[in-house]
C-alpha positions in Angstrom: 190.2 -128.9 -81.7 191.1 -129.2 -77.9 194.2 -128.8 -76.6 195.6 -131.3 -74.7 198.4 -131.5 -72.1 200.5 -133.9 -74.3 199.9 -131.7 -77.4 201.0 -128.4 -75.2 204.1 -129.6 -73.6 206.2 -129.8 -76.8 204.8 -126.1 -77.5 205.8 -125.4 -74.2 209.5 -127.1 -74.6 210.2 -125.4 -77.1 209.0 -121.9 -76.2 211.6 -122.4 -73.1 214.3 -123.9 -75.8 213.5 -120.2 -77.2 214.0 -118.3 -74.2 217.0 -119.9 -73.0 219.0 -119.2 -76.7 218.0 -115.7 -76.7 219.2 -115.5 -73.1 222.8 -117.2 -73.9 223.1 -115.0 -76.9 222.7 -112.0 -74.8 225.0 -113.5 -72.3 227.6 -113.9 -74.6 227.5 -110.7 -76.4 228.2 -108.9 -73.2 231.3 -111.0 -72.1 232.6 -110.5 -75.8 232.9 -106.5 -74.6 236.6 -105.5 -73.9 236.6 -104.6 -69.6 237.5 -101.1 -70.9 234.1 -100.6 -72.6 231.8 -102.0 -69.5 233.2 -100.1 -66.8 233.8 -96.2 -66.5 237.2 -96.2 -65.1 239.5 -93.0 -66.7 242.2 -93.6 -69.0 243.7 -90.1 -68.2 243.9 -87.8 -65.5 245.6 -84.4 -65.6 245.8 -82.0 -62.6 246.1 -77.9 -63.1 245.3 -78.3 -66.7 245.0 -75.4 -68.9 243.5 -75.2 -72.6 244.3 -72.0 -75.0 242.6 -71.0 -78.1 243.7 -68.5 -80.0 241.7 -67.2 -83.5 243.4 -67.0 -87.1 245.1 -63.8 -86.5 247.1 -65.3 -83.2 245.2 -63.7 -80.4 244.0 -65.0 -77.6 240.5 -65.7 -77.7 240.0 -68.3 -74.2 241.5 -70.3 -71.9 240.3 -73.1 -69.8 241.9 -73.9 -66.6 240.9 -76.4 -64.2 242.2 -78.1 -61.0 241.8 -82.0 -62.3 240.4 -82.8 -65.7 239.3 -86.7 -65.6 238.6 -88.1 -69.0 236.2 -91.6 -69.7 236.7 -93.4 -73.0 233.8 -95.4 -72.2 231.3 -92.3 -73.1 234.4 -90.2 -74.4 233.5 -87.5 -71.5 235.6 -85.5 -69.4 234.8 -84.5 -66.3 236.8 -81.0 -64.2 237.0 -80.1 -60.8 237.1 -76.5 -60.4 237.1 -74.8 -64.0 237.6 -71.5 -64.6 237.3 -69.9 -68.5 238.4 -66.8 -69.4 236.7 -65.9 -73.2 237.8 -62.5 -74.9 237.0 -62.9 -78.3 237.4 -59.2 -80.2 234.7 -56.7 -80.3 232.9 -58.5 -77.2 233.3 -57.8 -73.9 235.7 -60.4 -71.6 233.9 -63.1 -70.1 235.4 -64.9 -67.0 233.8 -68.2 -65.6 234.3 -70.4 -62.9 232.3 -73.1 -61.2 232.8 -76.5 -58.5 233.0 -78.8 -61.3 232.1 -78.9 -65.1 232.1 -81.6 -68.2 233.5 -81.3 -71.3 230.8 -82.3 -74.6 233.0 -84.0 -77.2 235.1 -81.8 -79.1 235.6 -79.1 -76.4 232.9 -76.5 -77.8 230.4 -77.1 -74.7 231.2 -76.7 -71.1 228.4 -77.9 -68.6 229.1 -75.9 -65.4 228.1 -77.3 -61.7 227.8 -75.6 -58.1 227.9 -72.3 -57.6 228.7 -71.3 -60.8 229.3 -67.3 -61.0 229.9 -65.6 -64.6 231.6 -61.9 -64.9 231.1 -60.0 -67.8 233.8 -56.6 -67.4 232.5 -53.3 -68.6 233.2 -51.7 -71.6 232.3 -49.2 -73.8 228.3 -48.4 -73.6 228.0 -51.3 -70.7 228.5 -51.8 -66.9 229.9 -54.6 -65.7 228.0 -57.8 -64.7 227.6 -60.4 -62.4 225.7 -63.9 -63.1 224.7 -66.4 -60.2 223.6 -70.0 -60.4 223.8 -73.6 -59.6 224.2 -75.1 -63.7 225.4 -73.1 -66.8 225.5 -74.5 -70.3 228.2 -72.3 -72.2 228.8 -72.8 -76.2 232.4 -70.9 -76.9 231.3 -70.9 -80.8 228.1 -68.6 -80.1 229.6 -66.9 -77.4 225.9 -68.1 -75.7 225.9 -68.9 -72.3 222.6 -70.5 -71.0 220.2 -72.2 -67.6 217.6 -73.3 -66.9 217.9 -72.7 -63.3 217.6 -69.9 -60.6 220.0 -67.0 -61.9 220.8 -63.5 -60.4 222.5 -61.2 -62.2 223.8 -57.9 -60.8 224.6 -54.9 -62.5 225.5 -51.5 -61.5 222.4 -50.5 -59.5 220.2 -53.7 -60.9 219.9 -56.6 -60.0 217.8 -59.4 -61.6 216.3 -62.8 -60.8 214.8 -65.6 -62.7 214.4 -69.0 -63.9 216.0 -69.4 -67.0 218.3 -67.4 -68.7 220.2 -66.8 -71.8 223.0 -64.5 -72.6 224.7 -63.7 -76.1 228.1 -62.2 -75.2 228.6 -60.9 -78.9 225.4 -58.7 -79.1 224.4 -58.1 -75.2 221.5 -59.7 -75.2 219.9 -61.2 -72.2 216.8 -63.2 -72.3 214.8 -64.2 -68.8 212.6 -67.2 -69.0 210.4 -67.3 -66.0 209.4 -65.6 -62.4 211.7 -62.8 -63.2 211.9 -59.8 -60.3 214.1 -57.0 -60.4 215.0 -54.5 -58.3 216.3 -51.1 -59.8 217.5 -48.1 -57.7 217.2 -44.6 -59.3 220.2 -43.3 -60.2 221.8 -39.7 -58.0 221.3 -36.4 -59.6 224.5 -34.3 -59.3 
């Protein structure tokens, strides 16, 4: 059976028919979206904002402070300009964060630092203290795990470290290097 022009334009007309109604549905779905939920404007802003947690005994355990905290209901993120988070959870040493900028994962647990993002770790009992370097840090308050995947230096007492990668458990002192790690370690004085 051959196919002829008059038996192909009605397939044809009503392929296009097809298009056209899955086009409009489309079309209408999208302009049935409240304005709120299309664009990513904030629906709060707060400048020198400051979060504390404290644990179930009433102490302290962080603080998060930031120069502007912008928050999105669109994606229900929330974006700061110059954080700074301060973690001292008992039995670990004090942690103290800061960075250019940051974003908040829902729920507050994860911080996403940005730019120049430098990490202190005070000394304490069997420990020196330490200093972290690097452009992105992924911190999980919960774990007390902060975490890159990017350039880091970290300087301590007379070491000092360099890698790709990293990963840092405050509550045991661990410290992982992923890649193209160097370090330089000077010998200590004899008295």
């Amino acid at each position: 059976m051959r196919l002829s022009a008059t038996r192909l334009f009605p397939l044809l007309l009503l392929f296009a028919l097809a298009l056209l109604s899955f086009w409009l549905e489309q079309t209408l779905h999208e302009g049935q979206q409240p304005p709120s939920l299309r664009r990513h404007d904030p629906d709060f802003l707060v400048e020198n904002f400051r979060l504390s947690q404290f644990n179930a005994a009433g102490a302290l355990e962080s603080t998060l402070a930031a120069a502007k905290m912008v928050h999105y209901p669109d994606d229900d993120s929330t974006e700061l300009l110059a954080p700074r988070i301060v973690q001292s959870k008992p039995g670990e040493p004090r942690l103290t964060v800061s960075a250019e900028r940051g974003t908040l994962a829902r729920g507050g647990e994860e911080v996403f630092l940005y730019g120049n993002v430098q990490l202190l770790r005070e000394g304490g009992a069997g420990h020196a203290e330490a200093r972290m370097r690097t452009s992105f840090l992924h911190l999980v308050s919960a774990r007390s795990l902060v975490r890159t995947d990017r350039e880091v230096t970290i300087a301590e007492a007379e070491r000092q470290l360099q890698a790709r990668g990293m990963e840092y458990r405050n509550d045991t002192l661990q410290l992982y290097l992923r890649d193209q790690v160097r370090g330089r370690f000077a010998p200590k004085s004899r008295k």
